[in-house]
N, C-alpha and C positions, 0 to 999 in steps of 0.2 A: 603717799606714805612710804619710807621706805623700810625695808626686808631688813631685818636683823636676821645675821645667819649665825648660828652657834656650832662651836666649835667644840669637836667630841674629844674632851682631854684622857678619858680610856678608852684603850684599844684593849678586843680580846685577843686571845692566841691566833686564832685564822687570821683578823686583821694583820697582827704585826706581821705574821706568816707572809702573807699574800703582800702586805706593802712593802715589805724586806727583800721580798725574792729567796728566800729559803724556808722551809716544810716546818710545817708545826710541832712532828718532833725535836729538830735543831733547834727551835723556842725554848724546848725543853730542859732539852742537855745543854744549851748555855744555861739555864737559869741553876739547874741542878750543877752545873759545874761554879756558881756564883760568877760568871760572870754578867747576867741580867737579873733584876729582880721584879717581882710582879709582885700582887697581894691578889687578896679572894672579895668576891663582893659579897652582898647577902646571899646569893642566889650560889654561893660558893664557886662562883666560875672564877679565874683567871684573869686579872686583868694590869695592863700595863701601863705607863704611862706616855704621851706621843712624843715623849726625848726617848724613848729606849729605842726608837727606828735609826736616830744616828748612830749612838752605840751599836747594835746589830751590824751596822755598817762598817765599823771601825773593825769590829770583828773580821769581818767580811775579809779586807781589804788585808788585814793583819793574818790572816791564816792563809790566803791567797799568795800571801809573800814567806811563807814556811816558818811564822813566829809560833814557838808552842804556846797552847792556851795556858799555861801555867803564869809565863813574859805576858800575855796579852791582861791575863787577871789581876797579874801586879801592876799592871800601868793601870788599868781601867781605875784599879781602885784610889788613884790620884784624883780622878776627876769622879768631884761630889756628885749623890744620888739627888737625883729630884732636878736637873737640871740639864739640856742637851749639851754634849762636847763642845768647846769654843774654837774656832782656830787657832789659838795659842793652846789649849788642850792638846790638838791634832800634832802643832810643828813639835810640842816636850816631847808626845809621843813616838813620832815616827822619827828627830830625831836617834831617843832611846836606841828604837831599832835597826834604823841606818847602821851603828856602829857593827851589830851581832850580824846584820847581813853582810857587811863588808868582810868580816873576816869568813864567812860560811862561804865566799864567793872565792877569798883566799885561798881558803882549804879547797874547793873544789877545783880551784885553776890547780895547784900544787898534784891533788890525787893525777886529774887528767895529765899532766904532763910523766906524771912517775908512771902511768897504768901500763906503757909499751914496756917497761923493762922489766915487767913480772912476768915470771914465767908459768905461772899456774901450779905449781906442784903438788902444792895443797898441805906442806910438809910445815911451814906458815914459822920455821926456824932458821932461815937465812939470814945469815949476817947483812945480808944489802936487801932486803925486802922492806920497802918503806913503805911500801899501802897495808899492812897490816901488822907486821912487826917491826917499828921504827928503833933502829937501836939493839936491834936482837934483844929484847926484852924476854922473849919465849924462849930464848932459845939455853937460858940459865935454870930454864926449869926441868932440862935434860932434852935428849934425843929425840928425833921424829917428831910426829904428830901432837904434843905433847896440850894441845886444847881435847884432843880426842880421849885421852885418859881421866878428864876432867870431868865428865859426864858419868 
């Protein structure tokens, strides 16, 4: 005769925890941050269902790559609850984010190449200071220091 094995459709907090690879408070503060949802059983514990392990992952993967959880909450919520991410979920997504990394990649070649010709003065009103004040922006708001006055 053979074995029916059943297949446990909720996971608690340690499970996802421990099958995720990150701490049962991060279970948390994703779900308080709406990016995962869980519900309560009678026993009032915590329980998830076994598509949030991909999710958790997408997370993962997406904050690993310096996406703010705010961009990761807005994607997620594209792709329906009650269901794992698809691979066509995965390419809408991580195209989305391809485009915001390509340009944060921009900006940081751009910073690095400008960083030898600041001189550090701190005075942060130079006409040619382009890591912080591109454009002499600051430097319309008067003399010296003039972020130090702001405080």
């Amino acid at each position: 005769m053979a074995t029916r094995i059943e297949v446990k459709r909720q996971l608690s907090v340690g499970e996802v925890a421990r099958r995720s690879g990150v701490a049962v408070s991060t279970i948390h503060f994703y779900e308080a941050k709406g990016l995962i949802a869980g519900e309560r059983n009678a026993g009032n514990q915590r329980r998830y269902p076994r598509e949030i392990l991909r999710r958790v992952a997408i997370i993962k993967v997406a904050q690993r790559a310096g996406i703010p959880l705010a961009a990761i909450q807005e994607a997620l919520g594209e792709v329906p609850a009650g269901r794992a991410a698809t691979l066509e979920d995965w390419h809408r997504l991580s195209n989305r984010w391809k485009a915001m990394l390509e340009s944060r990649i921009a900006d940081l070649l751009q910073l690095r190449d400008q960083l030898e010709s600041c001189i550090g003065c701190g005075c942060l009103s130079l006409q040619e200071c382009p890591l912080r004040n591109p454009a002499d922006t600051l430097g319309r708001s008067g003399k010296g220091a003039v972020l130090l006055r702001r405080s």
